[in-house]
N, C-alpha and C positions, 0 to 999 in steps of 0.2 A: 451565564453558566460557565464555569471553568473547568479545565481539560479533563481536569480529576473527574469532575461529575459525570462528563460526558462518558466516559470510561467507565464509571460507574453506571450508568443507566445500562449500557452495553454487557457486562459482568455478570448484571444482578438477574438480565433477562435471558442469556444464552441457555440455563440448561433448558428452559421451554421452548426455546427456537432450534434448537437438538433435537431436541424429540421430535419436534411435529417437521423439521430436515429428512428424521429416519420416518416418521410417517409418511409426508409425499415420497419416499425413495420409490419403494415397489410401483410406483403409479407411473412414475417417469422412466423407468426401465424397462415397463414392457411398453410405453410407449415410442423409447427409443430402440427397441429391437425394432419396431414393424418399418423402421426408416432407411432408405436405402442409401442418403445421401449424409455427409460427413462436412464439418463439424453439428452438431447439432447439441443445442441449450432450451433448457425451460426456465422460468425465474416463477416463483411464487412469492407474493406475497404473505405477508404474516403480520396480524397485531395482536401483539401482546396484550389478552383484557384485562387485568390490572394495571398494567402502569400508561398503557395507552402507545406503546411506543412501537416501531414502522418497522420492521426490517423486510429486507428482498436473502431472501433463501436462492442460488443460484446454483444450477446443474450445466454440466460442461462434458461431452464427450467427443473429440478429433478423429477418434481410432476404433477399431469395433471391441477392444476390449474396454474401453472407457463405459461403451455402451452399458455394460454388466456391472461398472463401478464408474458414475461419474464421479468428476471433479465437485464436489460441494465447495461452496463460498458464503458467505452472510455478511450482510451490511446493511448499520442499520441509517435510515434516514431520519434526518434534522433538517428541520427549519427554523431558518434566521429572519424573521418577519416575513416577506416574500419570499427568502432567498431559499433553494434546497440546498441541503448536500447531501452525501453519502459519506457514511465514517465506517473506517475499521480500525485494528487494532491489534497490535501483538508488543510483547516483548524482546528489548535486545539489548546489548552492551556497548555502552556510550561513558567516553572519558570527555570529559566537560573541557581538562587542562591538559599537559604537560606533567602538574605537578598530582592530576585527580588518578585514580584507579578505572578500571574499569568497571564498572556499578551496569547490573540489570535495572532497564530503565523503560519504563512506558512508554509506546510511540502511540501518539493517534494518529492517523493517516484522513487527511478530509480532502475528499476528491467534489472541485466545483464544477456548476453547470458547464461552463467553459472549458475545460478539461474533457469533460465527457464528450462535448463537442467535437474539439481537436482531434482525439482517437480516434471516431468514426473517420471524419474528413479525410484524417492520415493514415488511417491501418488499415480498420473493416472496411471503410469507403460505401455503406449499406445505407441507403436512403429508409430504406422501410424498417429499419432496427427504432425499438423505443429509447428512449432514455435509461430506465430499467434492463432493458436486453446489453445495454451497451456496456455500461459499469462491471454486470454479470459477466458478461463476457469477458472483459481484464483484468478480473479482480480470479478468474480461474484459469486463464491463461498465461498471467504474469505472478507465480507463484516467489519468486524471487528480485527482492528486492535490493538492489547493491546500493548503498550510499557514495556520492563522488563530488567531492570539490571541483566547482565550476570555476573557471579560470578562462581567459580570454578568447585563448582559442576555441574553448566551447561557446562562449558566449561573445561577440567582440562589446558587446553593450555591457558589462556585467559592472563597471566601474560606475555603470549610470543608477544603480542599485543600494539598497543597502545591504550588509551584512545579511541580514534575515535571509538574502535570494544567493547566497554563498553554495547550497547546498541541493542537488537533483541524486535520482535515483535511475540506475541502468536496470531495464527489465528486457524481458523476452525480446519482447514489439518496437523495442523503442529508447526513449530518453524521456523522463519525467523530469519538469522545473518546477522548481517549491520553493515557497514561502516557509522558512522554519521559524518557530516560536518556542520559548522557555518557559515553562512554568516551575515556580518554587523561591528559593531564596537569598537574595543578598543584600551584605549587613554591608557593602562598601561596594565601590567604582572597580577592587580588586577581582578578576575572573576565580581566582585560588580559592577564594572566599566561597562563591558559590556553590550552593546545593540547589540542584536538580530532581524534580518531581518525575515533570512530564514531561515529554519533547513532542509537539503538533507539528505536523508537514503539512501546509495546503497545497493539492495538487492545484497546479494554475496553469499548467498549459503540459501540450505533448510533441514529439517530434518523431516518427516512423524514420529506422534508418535508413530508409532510401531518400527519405527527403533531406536528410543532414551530411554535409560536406566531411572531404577526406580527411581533411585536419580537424573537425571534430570528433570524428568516430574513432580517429587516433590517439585525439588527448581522453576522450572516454576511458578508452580501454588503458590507458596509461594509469589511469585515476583506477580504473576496476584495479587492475595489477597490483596496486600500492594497499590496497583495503586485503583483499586475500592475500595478499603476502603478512602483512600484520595478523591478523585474522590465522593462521597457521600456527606463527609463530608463538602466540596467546595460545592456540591451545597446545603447542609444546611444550610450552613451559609448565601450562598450569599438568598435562598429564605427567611430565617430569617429576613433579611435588605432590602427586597422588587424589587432585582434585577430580581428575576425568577417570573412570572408567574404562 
């Protein structure tokens, strides 16, 4: 199955996984009023009976106003013969080149067993957390995702890699390492040439910053720095030209 589909399966299901999200609301609300202790999450499950497909519907509240609106999240589950993931999914702006534009572009996000792993190990540290509780748990905790070029100081192994592992994402909790994949089109060996569909991140492992060294979390944020300063700068321009609102 190719990314697109996978997108698509995701797409085609969400507005009934909306609904039955605002269905359990009221259930999960008065059940997290009656709780005296903080943070506190539910995860439901959901299959979609036509197409057959898994998603985890996740509830998230830290604060006692959370309580009255939690954080909702969805993802939906795949499996690859044995293997599980969890995927999600948004849109963002990715220049391919130098010479490309910046184009809205598909991101799938597949978070594997491994990864799920890691964040407990490293953040929650919760022995008694599911698999499902865990994902939930980061996928509404870690609302923001920063893309950052890995470079040695992040990684001192990064040269032992190929290109695909060039690329990790700064959240809330931590530092996320991925696997990036292309899908779409090129007529030649030239990068210019290519056109861009979809762009897959597999999450592959995690690091809590308290486990990551000072000259990591420095060149991190050095790489955060360089993305939002672009990132500004983009949208100055384009509100300069009457694009933005």
């Amino acid at each position: 199955m190719s990314y697109s589909e996978m997108i698509g399966h995701l797409i085609s299901d969400l507005p009934k996984v909306h609904y039955w999200a605002k269905k359990f609301l009221p259930k999960v609300i008065k059940d997290f009023r009656k709780e005296l202790r903080l943070p506190l999450w539910r995860i439901e499950v959901y299959k979609q009976p036509e197409t057959g497909n898994e998603f985890l519907i996740s509830y998230y509240a830290e604060n006692v106003y959370q309580k009255e609106e939690p954080i909702v999240m969805i993802g939906l589950v795949f499996w690859d013969s044995d293997k599980r993931f969890i995927l999600s999914y948004q849109k963002a702006e990715y220049k391919h080149s130098s010479k490309h534009e910046f184009v809205e572009t598909p991101l799938l996000y597949v978070f594997t067993r491994h990864f799920i792993k890691r964040y407990n190990e490293r953040f929650l540290k919760n022995d008694f957390l599911t698999a499902n509780e865990i994902i939930g748990i980061f996928l509404c905790r870690n609302l923001l995702f920063t893309p950052v070029d890995i470079n040695k100081d992040i990684n001192k192994n990064i040269d032992n890699y190929d290109s695909n592992a060039s690329k990790g994402f700064k959240v809330r909790d931590g530092f996320c390492f991925t696997m990036c994949h292309f899908e779409g089109f090129s007529p030649d060996e030239n990068r210019v040439n290519d056109r861009i569909d979809t762009l897959c991140f597999v999450f592959t492992t995690f690091e809590s910053f308290d486990e990551l060294k000072k000259v990591q979390i420095d060149a991190i944020d050095v790489e955060d720095a360089k993305i939002w300063k672009k990132y500004f700068e983009i949208t100055k321009k384009r509100h300069s030209v009457g694009n933005i609102l």
